[in-house]
GUKE-783530 format. One record per residue (C-alpha): residue in one letter; x, y, z. Coordinates in pm, whole numbers, always signed. Layout:
N
@resn:a c1:X c2:Y c3:Z
...
% end
This chain:
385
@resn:x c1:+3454 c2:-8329 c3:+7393
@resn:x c1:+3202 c2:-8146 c3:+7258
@resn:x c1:+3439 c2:-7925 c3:+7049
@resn:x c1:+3536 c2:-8305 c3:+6896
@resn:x c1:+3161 c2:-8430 c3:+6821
@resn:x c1:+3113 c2:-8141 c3:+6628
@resn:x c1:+3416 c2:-8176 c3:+6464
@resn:x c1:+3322 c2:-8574 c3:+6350
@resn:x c1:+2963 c2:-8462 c3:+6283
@resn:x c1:+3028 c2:-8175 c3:+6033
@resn:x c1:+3322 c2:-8411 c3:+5875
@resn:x c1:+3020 c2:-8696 c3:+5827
@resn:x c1:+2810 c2:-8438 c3:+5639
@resn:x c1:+3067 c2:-8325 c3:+5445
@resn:x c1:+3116 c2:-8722 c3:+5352
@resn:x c1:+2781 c2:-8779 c3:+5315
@resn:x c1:+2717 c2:-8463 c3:+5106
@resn:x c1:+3061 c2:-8531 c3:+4878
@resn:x c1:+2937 c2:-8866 c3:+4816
@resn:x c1:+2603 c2:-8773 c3:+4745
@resn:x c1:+2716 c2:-8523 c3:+4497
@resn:x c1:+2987 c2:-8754 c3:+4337
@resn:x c1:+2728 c2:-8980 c3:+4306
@resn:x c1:+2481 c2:-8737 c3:+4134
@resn:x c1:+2780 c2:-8654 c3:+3920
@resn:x c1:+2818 c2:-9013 c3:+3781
@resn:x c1:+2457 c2:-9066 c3:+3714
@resn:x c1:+2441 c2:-8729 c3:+3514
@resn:x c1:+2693 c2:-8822 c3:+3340
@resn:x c1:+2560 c2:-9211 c3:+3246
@resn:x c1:+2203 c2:-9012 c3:+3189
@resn:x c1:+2405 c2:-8797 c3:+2916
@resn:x c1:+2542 c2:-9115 c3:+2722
@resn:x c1:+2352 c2:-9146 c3:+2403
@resn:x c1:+2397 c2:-9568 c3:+2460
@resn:x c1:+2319 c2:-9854 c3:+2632
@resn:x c1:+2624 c2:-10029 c3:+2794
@resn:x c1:+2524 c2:-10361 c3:+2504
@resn:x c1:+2522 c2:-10093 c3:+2257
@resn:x c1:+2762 c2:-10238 c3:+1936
@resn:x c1:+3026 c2:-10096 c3:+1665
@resn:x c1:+3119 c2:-10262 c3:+1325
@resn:x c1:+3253 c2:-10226 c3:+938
@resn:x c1:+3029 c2:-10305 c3:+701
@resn:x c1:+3257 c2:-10426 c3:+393
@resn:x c1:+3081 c2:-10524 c3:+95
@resn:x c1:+3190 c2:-10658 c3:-247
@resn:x c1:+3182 c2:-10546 c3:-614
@resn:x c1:+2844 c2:-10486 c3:-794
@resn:x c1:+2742 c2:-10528 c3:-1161
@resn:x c1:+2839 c2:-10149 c3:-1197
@resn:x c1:+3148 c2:-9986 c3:-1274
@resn:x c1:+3082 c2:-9767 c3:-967
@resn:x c1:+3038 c2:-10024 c3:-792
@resn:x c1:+3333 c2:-10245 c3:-882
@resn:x c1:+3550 c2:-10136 c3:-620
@resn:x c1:+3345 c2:-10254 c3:-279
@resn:x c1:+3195 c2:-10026 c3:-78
@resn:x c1:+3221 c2:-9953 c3:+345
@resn:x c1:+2989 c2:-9841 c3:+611
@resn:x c1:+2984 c2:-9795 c3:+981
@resn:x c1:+2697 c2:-9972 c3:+1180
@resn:x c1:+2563 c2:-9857 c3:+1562
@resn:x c1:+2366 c2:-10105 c3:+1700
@resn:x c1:+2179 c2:-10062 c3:+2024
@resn:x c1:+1902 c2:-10335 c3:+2100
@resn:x c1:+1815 c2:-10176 c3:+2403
@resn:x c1:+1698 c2:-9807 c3:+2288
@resn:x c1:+1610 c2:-9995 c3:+1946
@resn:x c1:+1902 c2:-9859 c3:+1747
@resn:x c1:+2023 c2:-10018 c3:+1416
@resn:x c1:+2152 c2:-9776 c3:+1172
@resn:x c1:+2388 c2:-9759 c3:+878
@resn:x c1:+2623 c2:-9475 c3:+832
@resn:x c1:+2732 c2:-9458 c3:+432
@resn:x c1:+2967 c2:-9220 c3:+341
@resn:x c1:+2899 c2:-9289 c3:-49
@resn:x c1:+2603 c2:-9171 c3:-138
@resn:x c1:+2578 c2:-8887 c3:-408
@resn:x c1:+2268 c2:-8740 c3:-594
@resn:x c1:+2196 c2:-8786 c3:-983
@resn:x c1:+1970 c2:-8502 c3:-938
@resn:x c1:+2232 c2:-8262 c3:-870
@resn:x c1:+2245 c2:-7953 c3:-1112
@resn:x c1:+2479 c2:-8030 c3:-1407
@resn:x c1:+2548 c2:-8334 c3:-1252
@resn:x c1:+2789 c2:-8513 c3:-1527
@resn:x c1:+3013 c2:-8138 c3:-1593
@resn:x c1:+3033 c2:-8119 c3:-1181
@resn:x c1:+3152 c2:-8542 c3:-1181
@resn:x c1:+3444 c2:-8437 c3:-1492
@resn:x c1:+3571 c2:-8116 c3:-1302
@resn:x c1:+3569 c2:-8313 c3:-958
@resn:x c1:+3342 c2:-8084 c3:-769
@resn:x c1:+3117 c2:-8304 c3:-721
@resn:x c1:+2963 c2:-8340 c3:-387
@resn:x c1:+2894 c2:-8673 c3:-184
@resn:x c1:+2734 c2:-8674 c3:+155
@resn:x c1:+2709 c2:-8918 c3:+477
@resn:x c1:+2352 c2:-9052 c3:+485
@resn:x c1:+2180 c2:-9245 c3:+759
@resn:x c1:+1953 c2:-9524 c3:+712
@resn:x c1:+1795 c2:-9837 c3:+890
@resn:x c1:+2064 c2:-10166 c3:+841
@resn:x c1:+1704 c2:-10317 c3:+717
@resn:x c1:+1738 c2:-10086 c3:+431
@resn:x c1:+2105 c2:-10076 c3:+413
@resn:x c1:+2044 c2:-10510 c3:+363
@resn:x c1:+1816 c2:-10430 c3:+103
@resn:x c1:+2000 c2:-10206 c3:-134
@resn:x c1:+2346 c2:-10375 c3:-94
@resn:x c1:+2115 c2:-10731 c3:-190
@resn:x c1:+1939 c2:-10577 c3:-471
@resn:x c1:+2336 c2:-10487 c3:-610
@resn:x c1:+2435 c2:-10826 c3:-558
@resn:x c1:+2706 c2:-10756 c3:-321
@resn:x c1:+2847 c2:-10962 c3:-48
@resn:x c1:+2838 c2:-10806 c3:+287
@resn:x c1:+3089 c2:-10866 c3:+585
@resn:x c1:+3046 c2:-10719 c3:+959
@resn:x c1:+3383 c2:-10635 c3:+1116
@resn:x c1:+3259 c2:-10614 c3:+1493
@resn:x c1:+3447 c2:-10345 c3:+1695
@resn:x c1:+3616 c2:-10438 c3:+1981
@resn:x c1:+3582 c2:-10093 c3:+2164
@resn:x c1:+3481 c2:-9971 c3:+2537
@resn:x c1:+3148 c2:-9839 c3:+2548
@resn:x c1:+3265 c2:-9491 c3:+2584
@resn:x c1:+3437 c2:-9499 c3:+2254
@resn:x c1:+3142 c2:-9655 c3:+2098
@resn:x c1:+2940 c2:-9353 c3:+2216
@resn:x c1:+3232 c2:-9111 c3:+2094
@resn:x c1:+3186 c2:-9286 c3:+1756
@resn:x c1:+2803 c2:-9259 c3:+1736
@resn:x c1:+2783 c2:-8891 c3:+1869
@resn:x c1:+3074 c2:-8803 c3:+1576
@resn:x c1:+2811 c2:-9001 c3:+1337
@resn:x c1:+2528 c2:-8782 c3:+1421
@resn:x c1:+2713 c2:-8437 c3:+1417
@resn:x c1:+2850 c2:-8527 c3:+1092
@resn:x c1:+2494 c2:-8621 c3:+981
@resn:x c1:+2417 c2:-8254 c3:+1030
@resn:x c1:+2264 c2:-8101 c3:+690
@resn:x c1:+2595 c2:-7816 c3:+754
@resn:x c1:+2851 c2:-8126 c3:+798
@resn:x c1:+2731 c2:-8438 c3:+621
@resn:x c1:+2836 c2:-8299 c3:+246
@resn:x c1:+3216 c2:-8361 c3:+130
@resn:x c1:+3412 c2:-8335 c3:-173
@resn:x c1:+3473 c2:-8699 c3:-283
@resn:x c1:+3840 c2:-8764 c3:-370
@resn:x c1:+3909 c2:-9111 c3:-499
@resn:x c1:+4220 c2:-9186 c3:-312
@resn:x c1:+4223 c2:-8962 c3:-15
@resn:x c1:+3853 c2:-8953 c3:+92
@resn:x c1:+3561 c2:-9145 c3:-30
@resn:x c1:+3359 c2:-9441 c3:+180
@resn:x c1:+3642 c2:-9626 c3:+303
@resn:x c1:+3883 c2:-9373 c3:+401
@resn:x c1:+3614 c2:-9213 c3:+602
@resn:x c1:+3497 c2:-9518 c3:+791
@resn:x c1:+3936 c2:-9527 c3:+889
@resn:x c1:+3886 c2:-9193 c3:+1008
@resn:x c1:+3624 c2:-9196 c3:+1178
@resn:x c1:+3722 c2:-9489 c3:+1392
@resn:x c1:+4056 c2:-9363 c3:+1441
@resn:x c1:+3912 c2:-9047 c3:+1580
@resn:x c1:+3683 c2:-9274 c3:+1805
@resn:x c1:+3952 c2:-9457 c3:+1978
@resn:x c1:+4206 c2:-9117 c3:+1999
@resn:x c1:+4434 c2:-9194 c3:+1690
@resn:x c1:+4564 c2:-9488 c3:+1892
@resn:x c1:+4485 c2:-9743 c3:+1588
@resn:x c1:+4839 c2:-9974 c3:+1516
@resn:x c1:+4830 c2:-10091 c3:+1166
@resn:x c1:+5081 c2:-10393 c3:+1052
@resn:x c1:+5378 c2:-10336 c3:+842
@resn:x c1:+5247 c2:-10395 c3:+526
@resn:x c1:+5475 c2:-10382 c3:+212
@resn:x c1:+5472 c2:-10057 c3:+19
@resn:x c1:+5236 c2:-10062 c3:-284
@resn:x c1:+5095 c2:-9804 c3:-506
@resn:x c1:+4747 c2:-9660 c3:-569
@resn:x c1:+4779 c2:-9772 c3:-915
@resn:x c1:+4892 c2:-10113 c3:-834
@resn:x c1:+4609 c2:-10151 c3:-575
@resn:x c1:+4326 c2:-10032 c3:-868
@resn:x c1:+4495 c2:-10274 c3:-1105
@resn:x c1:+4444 c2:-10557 c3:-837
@resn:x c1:+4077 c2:-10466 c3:-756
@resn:x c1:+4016 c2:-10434 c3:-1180
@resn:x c1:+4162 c2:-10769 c3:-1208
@resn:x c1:+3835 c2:-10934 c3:-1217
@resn:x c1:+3740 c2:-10943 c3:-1624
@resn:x c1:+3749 c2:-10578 c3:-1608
@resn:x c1:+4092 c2:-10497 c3:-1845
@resn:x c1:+3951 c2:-10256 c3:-2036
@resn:x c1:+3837 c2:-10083 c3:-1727
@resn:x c1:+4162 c2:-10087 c3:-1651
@resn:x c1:+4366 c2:-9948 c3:-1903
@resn:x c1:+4081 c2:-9691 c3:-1921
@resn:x c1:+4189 c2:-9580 c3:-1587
@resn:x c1:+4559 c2:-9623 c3:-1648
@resn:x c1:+4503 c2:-9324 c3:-1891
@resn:x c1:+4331 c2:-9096 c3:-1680
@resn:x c1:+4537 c2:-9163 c3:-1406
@resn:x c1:+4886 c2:-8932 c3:-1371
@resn:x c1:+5174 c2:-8934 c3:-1123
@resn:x c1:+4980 c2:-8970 c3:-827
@resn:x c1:+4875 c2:-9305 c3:-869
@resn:x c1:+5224 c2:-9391 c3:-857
@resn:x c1:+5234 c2:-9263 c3:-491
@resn:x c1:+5351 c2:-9545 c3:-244
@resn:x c1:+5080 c2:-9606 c3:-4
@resn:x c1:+5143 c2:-9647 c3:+338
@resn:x c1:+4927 c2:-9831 c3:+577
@resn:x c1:+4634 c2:-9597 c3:+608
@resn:x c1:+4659 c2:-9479 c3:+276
@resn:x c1:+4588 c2:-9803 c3:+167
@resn:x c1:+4267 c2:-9848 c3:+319
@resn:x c1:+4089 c2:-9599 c3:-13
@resn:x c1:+3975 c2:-9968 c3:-108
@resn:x c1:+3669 c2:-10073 c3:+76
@resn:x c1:+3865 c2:-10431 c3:+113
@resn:x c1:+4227 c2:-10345 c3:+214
@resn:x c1:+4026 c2:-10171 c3:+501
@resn:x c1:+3842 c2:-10499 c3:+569
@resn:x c1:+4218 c2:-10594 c3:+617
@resn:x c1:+4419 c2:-10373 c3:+766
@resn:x c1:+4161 c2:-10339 c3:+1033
@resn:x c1:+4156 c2:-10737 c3:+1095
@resn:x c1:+4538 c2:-10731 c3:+1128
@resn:x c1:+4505 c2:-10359 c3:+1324
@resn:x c1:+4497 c2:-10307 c3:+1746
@resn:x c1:+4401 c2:-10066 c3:+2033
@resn:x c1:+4577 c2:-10029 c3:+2298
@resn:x c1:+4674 c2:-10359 c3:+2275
@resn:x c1:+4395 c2:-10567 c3:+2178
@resn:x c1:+4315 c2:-10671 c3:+1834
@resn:x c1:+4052 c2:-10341 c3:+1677
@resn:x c1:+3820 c2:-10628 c3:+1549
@resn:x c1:+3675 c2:-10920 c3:+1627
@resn:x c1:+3532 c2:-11244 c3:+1437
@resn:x c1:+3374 c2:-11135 c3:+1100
@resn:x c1:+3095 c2:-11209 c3:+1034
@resn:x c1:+2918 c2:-11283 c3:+629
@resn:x c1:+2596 c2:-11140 c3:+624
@resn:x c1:+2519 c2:-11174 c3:+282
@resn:x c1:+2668 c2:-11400 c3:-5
@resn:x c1:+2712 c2:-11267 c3:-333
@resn:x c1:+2485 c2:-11299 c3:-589
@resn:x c1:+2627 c2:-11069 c3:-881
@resn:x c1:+2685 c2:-11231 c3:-1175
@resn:x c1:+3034 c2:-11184 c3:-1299
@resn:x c1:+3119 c2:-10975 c3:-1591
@resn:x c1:+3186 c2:-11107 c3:-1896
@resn:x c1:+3577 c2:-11118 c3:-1994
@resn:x c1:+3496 c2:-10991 c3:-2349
@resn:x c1:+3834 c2:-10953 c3:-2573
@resn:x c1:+4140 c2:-10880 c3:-2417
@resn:x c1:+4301 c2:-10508 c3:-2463
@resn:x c1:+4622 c2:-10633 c3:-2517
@resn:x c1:+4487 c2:-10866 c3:-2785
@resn:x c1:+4298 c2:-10685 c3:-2997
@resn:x c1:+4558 c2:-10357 c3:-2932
@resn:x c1:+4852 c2:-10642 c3:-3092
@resn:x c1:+4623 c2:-10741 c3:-3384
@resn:x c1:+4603 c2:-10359 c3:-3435
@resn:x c1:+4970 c2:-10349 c3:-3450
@resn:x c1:+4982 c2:-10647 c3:-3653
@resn:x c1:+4764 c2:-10511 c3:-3923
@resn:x c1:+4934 c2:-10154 c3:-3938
@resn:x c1:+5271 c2:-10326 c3:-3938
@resn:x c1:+5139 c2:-10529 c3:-4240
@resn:x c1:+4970 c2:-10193 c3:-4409
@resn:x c1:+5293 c2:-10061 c3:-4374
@resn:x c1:+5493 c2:-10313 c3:-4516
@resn:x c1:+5236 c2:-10303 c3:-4801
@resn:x c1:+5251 c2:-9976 c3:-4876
@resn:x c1:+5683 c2:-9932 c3:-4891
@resn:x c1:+5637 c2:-10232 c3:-5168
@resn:x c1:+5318 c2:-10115 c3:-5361
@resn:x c1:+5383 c2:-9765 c3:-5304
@resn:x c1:+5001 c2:-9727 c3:-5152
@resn:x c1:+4908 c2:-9391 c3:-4972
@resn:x c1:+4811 c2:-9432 c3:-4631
@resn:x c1:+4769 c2:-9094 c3:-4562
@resn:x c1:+4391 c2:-9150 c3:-4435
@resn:x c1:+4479 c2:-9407 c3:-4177
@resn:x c1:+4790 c2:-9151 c3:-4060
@resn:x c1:+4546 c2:-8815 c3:-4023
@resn:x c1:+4291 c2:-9065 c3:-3861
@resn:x c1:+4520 c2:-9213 c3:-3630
@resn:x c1:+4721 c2:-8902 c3:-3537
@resn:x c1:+4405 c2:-8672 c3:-3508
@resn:x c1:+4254 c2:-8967 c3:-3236
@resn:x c1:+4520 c2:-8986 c3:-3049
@resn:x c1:+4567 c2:-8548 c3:-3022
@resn:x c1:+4206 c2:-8531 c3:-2934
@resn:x c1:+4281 c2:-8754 c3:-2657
@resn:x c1:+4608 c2:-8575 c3:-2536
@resn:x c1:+4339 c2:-8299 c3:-2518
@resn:x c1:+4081 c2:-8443 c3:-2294
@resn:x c1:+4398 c2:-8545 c3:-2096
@resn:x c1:+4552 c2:-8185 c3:-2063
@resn:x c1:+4152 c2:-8111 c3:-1955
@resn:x c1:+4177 c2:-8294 c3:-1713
@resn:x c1:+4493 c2:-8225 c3:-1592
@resn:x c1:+4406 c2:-7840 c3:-1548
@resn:x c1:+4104 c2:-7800 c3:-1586
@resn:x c1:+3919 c2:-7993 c3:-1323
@resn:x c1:+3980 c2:-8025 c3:-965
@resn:x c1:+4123 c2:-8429 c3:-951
@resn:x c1:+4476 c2:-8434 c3:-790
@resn:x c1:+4513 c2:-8781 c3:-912
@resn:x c1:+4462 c2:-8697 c3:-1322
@resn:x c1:+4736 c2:-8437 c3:-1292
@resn:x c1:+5150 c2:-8495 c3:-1449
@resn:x c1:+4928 c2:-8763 c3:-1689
@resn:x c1:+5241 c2:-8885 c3:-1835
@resn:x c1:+4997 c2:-9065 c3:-2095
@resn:x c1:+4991 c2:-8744 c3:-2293
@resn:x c1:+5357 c2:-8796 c3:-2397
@resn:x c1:+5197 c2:-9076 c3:-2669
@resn:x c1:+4845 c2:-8938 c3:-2673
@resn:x c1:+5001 c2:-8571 c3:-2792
@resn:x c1:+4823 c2:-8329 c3:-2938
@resn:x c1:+5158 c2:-8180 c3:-3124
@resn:x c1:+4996 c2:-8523 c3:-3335
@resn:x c1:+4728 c2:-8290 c3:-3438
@resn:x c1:+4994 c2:-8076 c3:-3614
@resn:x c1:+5128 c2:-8396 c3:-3745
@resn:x c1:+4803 c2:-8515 c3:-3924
@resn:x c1:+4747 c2:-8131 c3:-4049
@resn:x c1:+5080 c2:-8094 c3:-4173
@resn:x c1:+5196 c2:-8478 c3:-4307
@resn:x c1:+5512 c2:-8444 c3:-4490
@resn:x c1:+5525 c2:-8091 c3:-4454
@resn:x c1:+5573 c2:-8134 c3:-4075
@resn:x c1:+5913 c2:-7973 c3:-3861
@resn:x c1:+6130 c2:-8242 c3:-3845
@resn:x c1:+6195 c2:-8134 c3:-3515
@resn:x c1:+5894 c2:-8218 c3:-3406
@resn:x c1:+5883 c2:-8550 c3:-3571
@resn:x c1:+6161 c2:-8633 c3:-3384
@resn:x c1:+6051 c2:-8464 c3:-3091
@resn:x c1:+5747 c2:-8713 c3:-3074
@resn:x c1:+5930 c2:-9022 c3:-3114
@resn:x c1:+6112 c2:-8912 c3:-2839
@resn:x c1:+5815 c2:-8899 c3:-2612
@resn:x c1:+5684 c2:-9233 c3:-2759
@resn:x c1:+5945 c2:-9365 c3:-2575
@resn:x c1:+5982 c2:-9193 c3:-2280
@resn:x c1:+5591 c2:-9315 c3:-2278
@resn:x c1:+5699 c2:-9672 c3:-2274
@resn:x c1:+5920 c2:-9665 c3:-1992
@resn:x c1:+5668 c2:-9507 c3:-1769
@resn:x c1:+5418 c2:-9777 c3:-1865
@resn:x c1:+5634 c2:-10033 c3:-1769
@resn:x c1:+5833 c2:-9893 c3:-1472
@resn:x c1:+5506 c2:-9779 c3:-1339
@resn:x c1:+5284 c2:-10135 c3:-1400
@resn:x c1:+5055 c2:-9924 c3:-1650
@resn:x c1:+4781 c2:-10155 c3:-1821
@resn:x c1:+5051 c2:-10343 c3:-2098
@resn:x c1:+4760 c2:-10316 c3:-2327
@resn:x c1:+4939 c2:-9912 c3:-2397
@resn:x c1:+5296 c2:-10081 c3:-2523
@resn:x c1:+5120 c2:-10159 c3:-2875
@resn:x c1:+4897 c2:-9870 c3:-2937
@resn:x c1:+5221 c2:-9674 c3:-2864
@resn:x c1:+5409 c2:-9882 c3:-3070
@resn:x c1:+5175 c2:-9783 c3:-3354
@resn:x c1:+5178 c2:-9486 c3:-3321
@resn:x c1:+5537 c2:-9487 c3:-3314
@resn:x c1:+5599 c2:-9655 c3:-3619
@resn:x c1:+5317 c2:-9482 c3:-3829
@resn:x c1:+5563 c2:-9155 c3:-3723
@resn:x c1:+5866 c2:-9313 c3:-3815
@resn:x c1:+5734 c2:-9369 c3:-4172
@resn:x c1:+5654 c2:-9029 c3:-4214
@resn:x c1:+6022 c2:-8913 c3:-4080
@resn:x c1:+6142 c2:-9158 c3:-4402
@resn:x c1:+5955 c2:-8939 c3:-4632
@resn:x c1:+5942 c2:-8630 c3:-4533
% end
């Protein structure tokens, strides 16, 4: 008998001691939580600006935490103007952005003073991923980790606000079947807004890569097809986010339309069609206009080859645009008449290997005439050579 109370009395202590300790455990472990259990997620999506930088939208990550008085705004997409040879760093692509951390009092002001609407894409998370995602925030924030090299397509604002939430949740994100688009196509959409010659300025700087077909994720390098993929995206089952909510209204003013590319680009045509109509009845010499035109268009094949190999973009390399903007025109306009006829042929042929990519791709159609003056002005010079 006694043998047993012994036996029941050192079992209770162990209980006792177990529970005591499991208890201790927990609490330790709810101490070590950086958050409140009201403690709050969201996407911060905002519009276009008056800027071309700021044309595209723009996302953030928001931790709010009323209880430990916690409202902060994570932005991927800041980048200094002060940084040493800041424009020659921007055209070789090693230029630097960083994650900076701000008060969402600030964040309001800045994104008002652009004129920028602002939606908040709550997070439907557990607390312990919202804790997961604010402790990645804050090592990231780290003066070692918060600097990155900004890539357009693969990592800038918005695909780092994907990742980061992805990572938060343990890459268990479910994105909708969305049909297969390009990067190119996706620019073109977000440029649609009076911005053409925006656009066909980035359809020639932009090679192959653009033409890459996006999947889901991939998608999401726009601030506002991550606005969408993450209302249409789940976790384990439950929709990723909840009601949306506007902030702020726009208030840019929109840009003026100006003249259309593809308008004044067909007048051009138009009048060197004309010119050179005029000048196979009158017998006029428009070798001027040929050097001029041919010279242009080589010095621009060579900014393209630039930046093709010589700076650090993946998406301005295989710049098919260089097959009408060549600078084998440079030998052209040097030589005139007196050119290979080899390579006047040559040319022509890569006039129109240029205008199939531009429209197989869905280039700007604004680059059909200017190569179809250029291709003409060649043709001439094949007649009399």
């Amino acid at each position: 008998m006694n043998s047993r109370f012994r036996y029941y009395f050192v079992l209770a202590c162990a209980s006792i001691v177990f529970n005591f300790q499991l208890s201790t455990f927990n609490l330790l472990r709810a101490q070590e939580l950086p958050l409140s259990e009201t403690a709050t997620a969201s996407v911060l999506v905002c519009g276009k600006g008056n800027d071309l930088y700021t044309s595209f939208g723009h996302a953030a990550l928001r931790i709010q935490d009323t209880a430990r008085g916690i409202d902060l705004a994570y932005n991927y997409g800041t980048f200094n103007f002060g940084t040493p040879h800041f424009y020659w760093k921007f055209a070789q692509g090693r230029l630097d952005y960083c994650l900076s951390r701000g008060s969402m009092g600030h964040f309001y002001v800045e994104n008002g003073y652009e004129g920028r609407s602002m939606w908040e894409l709550p997070l439907n998370l557990t607390h312990h991923q919202v804790c997961n995602l604010f402790l990645m925030l804050e090592w990231n924030y780290l003066p070692e980790n918060r600097y990155y090299r900004y890539d357009f397509f693969r990592d800038n604002c918005a695909t780092r606000v994907r990742d980061m939430v992805t990572h938060a949740v343990g890459d268990t994100v479910l994105h909708r079947a969305a049909a297969p688009v390009t990067y190119r196509r996706l620019l073109a959409s977000a440029l649609r807004d009076s911005m053409e010659w925006w656009r066909l300025g980035m359809d020639c700087l932009l090679g192959l890569a653009a033409d890459h077909r996006c999947t889901a994720p991939e998608r999401m390098y726009l601030p506002r097809e991550l606005g969408a993929e993450f209302m249409e995206a789940t976790v384990d089952g439950r929709p990723l986010v909840g009601e949306p909510r506007l902030l702020q209204p726009s208030t840019r003013i929109g840009m003026h339309p100006g003249f259309p590319p593809l308008v004044f680009f067909a007048l051009l045509l138009a009048v060197v069609a004309l010119l050179s109509s005029l000048e196979r009845r009158h017998g006029w010499n428009l070798a001027w206009m040929d050097r001029s035109l041919f010279l242009l268009a080589g010095i621009i094949g060579l900014f393209l080859l630039f930046m093709w190999f010589g700076s650090a973009y993946y998406c301005t390399k295989w710049n098919l645009n260089v097959l009408w903007a060549s600078p084998l025109l440079i030998l052209v306009a040097v030589r005139m008449q007196k050119s290979p006829r080899w390579a006047l042929w040559l040319q022509e042929a890569m006039f129109i290997a240029a205008a199939v990519w531009v429209v197989s791709c869905g280039l700007s159609v604004a680059l059909l005439p200017i190569i179809m003056v250029f291709a003409l002005r060649v043709g001439l010079l094949m007649l009399r050579a």
